[in-house]
N, C-alpha and C positions, 0 to 999 in steps of 0.2 A: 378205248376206255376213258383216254382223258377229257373228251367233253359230255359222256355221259355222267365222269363224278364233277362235272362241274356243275351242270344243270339240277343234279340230286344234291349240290353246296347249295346253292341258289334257290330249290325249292324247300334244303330245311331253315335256311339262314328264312327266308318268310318267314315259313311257321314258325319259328321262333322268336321270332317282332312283332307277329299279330298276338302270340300268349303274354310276352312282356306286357304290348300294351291291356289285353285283356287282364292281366295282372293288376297293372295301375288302376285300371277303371275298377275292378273289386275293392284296393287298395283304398279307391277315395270314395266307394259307398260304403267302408266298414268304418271311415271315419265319419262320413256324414250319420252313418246311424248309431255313432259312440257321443257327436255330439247331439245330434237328437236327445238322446236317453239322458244326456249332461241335462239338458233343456228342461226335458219331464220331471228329472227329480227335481232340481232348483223348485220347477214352477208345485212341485207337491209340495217341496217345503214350506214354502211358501202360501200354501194354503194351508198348513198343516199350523204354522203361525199364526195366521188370521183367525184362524178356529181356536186357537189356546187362549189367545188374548179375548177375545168373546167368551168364551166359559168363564175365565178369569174375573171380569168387568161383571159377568152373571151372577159368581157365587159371592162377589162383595158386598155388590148393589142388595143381592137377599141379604147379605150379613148386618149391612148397613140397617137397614129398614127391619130386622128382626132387634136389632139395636135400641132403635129410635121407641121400638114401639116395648122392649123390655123395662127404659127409662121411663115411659110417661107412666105404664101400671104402676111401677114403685110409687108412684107418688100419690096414690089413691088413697094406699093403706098408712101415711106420713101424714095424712090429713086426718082422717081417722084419730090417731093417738092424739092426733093437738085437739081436737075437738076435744077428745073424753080428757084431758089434761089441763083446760085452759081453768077447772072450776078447784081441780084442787090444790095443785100447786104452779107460782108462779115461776117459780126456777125451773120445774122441768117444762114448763109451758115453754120458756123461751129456748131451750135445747130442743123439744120438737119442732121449733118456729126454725131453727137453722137448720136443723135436719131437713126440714120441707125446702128451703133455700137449695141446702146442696143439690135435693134432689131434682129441684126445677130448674138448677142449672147445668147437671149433667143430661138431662133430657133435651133443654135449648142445645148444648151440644151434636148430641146425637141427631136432633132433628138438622141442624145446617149441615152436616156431613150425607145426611141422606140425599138431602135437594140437590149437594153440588156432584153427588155420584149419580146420580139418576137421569137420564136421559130424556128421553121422549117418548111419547105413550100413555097407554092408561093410568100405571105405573106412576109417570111421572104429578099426573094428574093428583090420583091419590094424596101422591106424599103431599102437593101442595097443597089440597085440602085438610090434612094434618096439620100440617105448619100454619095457614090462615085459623084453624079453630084455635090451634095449639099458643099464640101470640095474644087471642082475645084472650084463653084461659092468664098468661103471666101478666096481662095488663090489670086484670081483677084482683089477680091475689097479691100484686104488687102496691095495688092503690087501696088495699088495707079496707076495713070497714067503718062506716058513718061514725058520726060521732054518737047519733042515736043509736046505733046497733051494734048489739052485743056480739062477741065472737062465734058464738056457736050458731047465733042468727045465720051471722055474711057467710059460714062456712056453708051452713044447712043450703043456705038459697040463693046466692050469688058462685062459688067457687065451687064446690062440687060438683053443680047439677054443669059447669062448663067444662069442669074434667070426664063426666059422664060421655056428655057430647064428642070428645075427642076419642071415648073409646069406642063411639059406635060407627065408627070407622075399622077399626082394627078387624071384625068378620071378615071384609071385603080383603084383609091383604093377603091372605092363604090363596086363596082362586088367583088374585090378579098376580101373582108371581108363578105359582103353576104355570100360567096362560102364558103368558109374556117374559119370564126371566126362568126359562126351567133349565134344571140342574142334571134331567135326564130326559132328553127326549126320542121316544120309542122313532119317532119320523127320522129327525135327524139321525138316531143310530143306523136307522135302515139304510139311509142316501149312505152315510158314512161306511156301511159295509160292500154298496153296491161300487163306488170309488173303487174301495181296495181292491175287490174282487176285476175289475175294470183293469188298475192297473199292474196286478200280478198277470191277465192275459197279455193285456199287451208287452208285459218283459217277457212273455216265453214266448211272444211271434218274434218279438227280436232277436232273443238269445238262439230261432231256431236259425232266421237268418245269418246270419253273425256266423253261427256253426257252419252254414252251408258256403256261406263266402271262403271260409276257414277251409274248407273241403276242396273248392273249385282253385283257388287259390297252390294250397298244395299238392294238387292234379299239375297246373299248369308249370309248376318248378320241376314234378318230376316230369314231365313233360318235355323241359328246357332239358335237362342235365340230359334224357335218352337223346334229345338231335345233336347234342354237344361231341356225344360219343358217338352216336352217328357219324358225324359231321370231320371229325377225328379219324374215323376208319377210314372214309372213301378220302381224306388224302393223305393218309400214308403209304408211301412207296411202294412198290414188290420188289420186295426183297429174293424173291426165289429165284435160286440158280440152276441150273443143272450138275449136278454129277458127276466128277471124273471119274475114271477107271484108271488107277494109279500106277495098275501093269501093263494096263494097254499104253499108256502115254510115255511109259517111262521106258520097258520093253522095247531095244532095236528090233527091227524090222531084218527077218535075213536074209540074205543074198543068192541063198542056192549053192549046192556041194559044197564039199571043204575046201 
């Protein structure tokens, strides 16, 4: 018996170091694929940043430029009043002259905030076409009218008809901000669902893995502990004795007659 439980030692003490090690090797694919999945999220969030700051830079640049262009209309109807105002009174002629001031200076505002948010593109084009008409219009009505001409003249035919000019730009900037700065795009919402949809399968290949490593893994420990006990039986002792007969052994033996 004794080199047969040595050889059945010997072949469970194997199998029991090939499951260790097969242990380890699941061991270090459940961490290679917990850093994987560390990997993919980072790298989502980080697309998921890229895409926030782009929407963000999106809905200003519209804010901006609905800005720009809410500034230059105010100052249409500011012109207007001075005009109908310059013949009857000079007092309020010159409160509508500063009212036209403030407003062409909160519109130069708005217009350099647009240029320096706006990027490149069509887009960007625009605005500068805005801004170049928008610079001839304050050169004009800052350089006042001739000495020969009257005010309602230089408004009628100098200052006006270059504020006109500046609005007929404004049609163009609904389309070219649809087109190039949109705030909802059916494409990009599509890519954007095909992603998720992307990366919810690829967690449940993992998570299926992961499970089954989890599986194999706790096969191989129960596994371990059945050779342990195995391993345990075939060298413990025998203990088994035989039997006395307490009357037989102790019972003299007799001699014959008395």
């Amino acid at each position: 018996m004794g080199p047969l439980s040595a050889w059945i030692a010997a072949v469970a003490t194997f199998w029991a170091v090939v499951a260790a090690l097969r242990s380890n090797k699941r061991a270090l694919a459940v961490s290679q694929l917990s850093l994987a999945a560390s990997q993919q999220g980072l790298e989502d969030a980080e697309t998921r940043a890229i895409k926030d700051r782009d929407y963000v830079h999106r809905r200003e640049n519209t804010k901006a430029i609905a800005d720009m262009w809410a500034t230059i209309s105010t100052i249409g109807p500011l012109l207007d009043h001075w005009r109908w105002v310059t013949a009857s009174s000079s007092g309020e002629a010159t409160a509508r002259q500063a009212a036209v001031t403030a407003g062409v200076a909160a519109a130069e505002s708005a217009v350099f905030y647009a240029r320096a948010i706006t990027r490149t593109g069509p887009v960007r084009t625009h605005v500068e076409n805005v801004a170049r008409k928008f610079e001839k219009f304050v050169e004009c009505l800052r350089a006042g009218p001739e000495e020969h001409e009257s005010v309602d003249w230089w408004l009628d035919e100098s200052v006006l008809p270059e504020h006109k000019d500046i609005l007929a730009e404004r049609g163009k900037a609904v389309q070219l901000l649809r087109d190039h700065l949109p705030l909802h795009d059916a494409a990009e919402d599509e890519a954007r669902q095909r992603a998720l949809q992307k990366q919810r399968s690829g967690r449940s290949a993992a998570f299926e893995e992961l499970l089954a490593t989890a599986r194999q893994l706790i096969n191989d420990q129960t596994r371990n502990v059945w050779f342990g006990f195995a391993l345990s039986d075939l060298n413990k002792p025998d203990e088994t004795a035989s039997e006395t007969d307490p009357k037989g052994d102790d019972e003299p033996h007799s001699t014959g007659g008395k």
